[in-house]
C-alpha positions, 0 to 999 in steps of 0.5 A, spaced: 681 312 462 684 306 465 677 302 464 674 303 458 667 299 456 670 295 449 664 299 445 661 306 445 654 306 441 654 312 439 646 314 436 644 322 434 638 324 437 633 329 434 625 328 436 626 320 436 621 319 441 618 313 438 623 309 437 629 312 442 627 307 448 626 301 443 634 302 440 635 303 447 633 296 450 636 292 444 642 295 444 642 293 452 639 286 451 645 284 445 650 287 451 647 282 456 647 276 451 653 277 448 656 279 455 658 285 452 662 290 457 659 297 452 655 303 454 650 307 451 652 316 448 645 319 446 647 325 443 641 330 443 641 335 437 634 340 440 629 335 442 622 337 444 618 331 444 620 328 449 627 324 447 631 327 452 626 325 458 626 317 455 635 317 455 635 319 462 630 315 465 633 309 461 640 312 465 645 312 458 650 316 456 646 323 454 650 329 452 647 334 448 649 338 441 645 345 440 648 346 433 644 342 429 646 337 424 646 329 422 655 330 423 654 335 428 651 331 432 655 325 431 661 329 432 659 331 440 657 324 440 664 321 439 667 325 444 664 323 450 663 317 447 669 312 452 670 306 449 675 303 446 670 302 440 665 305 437 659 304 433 654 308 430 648 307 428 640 312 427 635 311 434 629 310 428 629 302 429 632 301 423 638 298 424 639 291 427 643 292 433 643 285 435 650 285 429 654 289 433 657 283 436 659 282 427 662 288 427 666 288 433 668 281 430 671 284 425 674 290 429 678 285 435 678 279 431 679 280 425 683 287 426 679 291 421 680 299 423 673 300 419 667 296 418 661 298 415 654 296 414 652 295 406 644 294 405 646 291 398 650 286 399 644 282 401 638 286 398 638 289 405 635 296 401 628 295 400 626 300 406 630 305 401 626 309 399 626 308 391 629 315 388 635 313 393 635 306 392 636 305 385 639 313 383 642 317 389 645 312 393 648 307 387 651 313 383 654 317 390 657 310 390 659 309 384 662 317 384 666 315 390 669 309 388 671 312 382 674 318 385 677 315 391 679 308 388 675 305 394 670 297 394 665 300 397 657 297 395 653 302 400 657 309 402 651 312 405 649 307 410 649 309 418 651 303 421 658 303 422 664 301 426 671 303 428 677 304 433 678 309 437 685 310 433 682 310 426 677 315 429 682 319 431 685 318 424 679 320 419 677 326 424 672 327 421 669 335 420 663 335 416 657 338 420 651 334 415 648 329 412 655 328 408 659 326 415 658 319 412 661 320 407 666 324 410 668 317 414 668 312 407 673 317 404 678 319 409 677 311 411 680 310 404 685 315 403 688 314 410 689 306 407 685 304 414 683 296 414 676 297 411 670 292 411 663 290 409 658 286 412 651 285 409 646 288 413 638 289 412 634 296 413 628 296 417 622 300 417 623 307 420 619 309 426 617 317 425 619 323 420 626 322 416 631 327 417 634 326 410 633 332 404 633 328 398 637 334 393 640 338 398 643 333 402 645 330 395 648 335 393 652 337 399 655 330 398 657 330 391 660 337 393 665 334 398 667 329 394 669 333 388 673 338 394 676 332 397 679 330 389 684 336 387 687 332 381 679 332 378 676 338 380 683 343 379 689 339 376 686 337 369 682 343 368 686 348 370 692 345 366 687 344 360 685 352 360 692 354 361 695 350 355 690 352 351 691 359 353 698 359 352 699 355 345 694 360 342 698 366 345 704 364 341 701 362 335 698 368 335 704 373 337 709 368 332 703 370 326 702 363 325 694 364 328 694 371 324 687 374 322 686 380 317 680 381 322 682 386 327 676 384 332 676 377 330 684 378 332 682 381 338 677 377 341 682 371 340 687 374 344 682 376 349 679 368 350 687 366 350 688 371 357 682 369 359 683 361 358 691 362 361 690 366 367 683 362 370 687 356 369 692 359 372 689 361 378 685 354 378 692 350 378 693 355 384 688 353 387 689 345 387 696 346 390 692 350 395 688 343 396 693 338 395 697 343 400 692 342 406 691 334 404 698 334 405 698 338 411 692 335 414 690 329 412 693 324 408 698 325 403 704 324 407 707 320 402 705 324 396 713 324 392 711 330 387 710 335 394 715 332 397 720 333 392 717 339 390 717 342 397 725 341 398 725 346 391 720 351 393 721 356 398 717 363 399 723 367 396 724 362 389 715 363 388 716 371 389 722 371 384 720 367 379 712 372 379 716 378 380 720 375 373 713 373 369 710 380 372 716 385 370 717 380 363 709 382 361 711 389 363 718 390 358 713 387 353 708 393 355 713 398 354 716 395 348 710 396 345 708 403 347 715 406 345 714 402 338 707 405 337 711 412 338 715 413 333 711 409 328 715 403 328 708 398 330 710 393 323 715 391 329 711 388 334 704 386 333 700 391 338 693 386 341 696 380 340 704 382 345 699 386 350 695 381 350 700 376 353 703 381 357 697 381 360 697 374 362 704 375 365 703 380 369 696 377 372 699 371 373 706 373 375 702 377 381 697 372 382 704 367 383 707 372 388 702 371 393 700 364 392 708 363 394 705 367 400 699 363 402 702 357 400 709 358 404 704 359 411 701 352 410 708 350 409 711 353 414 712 345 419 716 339 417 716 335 416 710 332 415 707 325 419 705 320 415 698 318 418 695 311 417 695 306 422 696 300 416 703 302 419 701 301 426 698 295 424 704 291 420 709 294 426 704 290 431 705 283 426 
């Protein structure tokens, strides 16, 4: 579109009859006093009280989203949104439309990519409701910053503002309550120009559609999804380090039992540890893959240099090596056993390490598979308009 409005306010719709037209009418009246060129896209998530009917009489951008959800329904929102510009904000009443003129100052003024609403940088949070004001929000908060190295004060606040670029570049996909969320990360991970303005809640008008444990925990699942390192790096090295050192103190005889069930219950707990850290190490660079691939971690040296090393034809080589070495210790063992010489090779504990090379070597096989799909376009664009913006300097 060659004649975009400047700002494209976004709200999500789901029986907010009593409160719809009220948003809508304020959202107008700061248009007209700031002289504001902005439009209006209700969202509609399966309204049956009368919402749908207030939109069209008030003449705004209405779309509809049958797929329920508090992200579903911003994600059709955005898309038919047509401004330059878009702010998000709830069609309860409780958000002060009249700073959308603050948001914009930053966003075209100042040239923030992402502005966010805090309820706590002035003690805006009193309309919070109390388990969230003092627990759920602060530690989600806290939790967030800690993983994602962000300076955020309110990460579930839904007063928002950004670029269309910057938009275009988080991309968000989270269907739910954790959509918010969703924005505040990728924001941060892609290096976006961030800001915070103190805002303060107002008294909801009708039923809230939070869901205080489910919603809870559906975040705090995503964040630990969107930190690898945390979730599978530091685990999945630890079990497998552990694992691996108990397997040569065991077959060396330095961890040598008289106990032969106490030996074998070591040699068990060490195939155990090594080969469920191996697939959890797999499973992290499954996920720093796709971040590399899909989101924003373009520049990570470790998967650059590691990608010039790694094909399909070296992962394969090196699992079928580990598998094929597991297997010659297998049958090593069986021919010892059977001519009596078993004092040359202790049985559980070389089995037990074959056991582990041959699973991990397997595994290793189709992660190079798998890994060398995702790996199949290069080279990789690095995603972030802190670029765009010191070339624009």
């Amino acid at each position: 579109m060659t004649n975009r409005p400047t700002v494209s306010v976004v709200l999500p719709c789901l029986n907010e009859a009593g409160a719809l037209g009220l948003c809508i009418d304020k959202i107008r009246d700061t248009f007209e006093k700031n002289n504001i060129d902005g439009e209006i896209v209700i969202s509609d998530n399966g309204s049956t009280d009368g919402s749908i009917e207030i939109a069209q009489n008030k003449k705004v951008n209405l779309c509809h989203q049958p797929k329920r959800g508090y992200g579903n329904a911003y994600l059709k929102g955005f898309s038919e949104a047509n401004g330059k510009y878009f702010i998000m904000a709830d069609a309860d009443d409780t958000y002060d439309f009249a700073l959308i003129p603050q948001f914009l100052q930053k966003l075209v003024d100042e040239k923030y990519d992402f502005v966010t609403g805090s309820r706590y940088l002035t003690g805006g949070m009193g309309q919070i409701p109390f388990l969230h004001r003092v627990f759920g929000n602060p530690l989600l908060t806290w939790i967030l910053n800690t993983l994602f190295g962000t300076k955020y004060t309110d990460v579930y606040c839904g007063y928002r503002g950004f670029s269309r670029e910057a938009y275009q570049i988080i991309e968000p996909v989270s269907q739910g309550m954790e959509f918010n969320l969703e924005l505040a990360i990728n924001a941060g991970l892609a290096k976006l120009k961030v800001a915070e303005i103190p805002i303060v809640l107002g008294e909801r008008i009708g039923d809230s559609k939070l869901n205080t444990f489910s919603d809870g925990w559906r975040s705090l699942r995503m964040m630990l999804l969107y930190s690898p390192n945390q979730l599978f790096l530091i685990p999945g090295m630890t079990l497998l380090i552990l694992g691996m050192v108990t397997h040569l103190l065991s077959v060396s005889s330095i961890l040598n039992i008289d106990d032969s069930f106490t030996n074998t219950l070591i040699c068990l707990c060490a195939t155990i540890s090594s080969v469920v850290g191996v697939q959890v190490l797999s499973l992290w660079l499954h996920a720093k893959t796709y971040s590399w691939r899909k989101r924003f971690d373009g520049e990570n040296n470790f998967l650059t240099g590691f990608y010039n090393l790694f094909t399909l034809e070296t992962g394969l080589g090196a699992g079928i090596l580990m598998s094929l070495f597991g297997l010659g210790v297998v049958i090593s063992a069986a021919l010892f056993q059977a001519k009596g010489q078993e004092h040359f090779i202790n049985s559980v504990q070389w089995i037990s390490l074959a056991a582990t090379l041959i699973i991990s070597g397997i595994s290793s096989c189709f992660t190079a598979l798998f890994i060398s799909a995702m790996s199949m376009t290069m080279p990789f664009e690095t995603r972030s308009v802190s670029v765009k913006r010191s070339n624009q300097e």
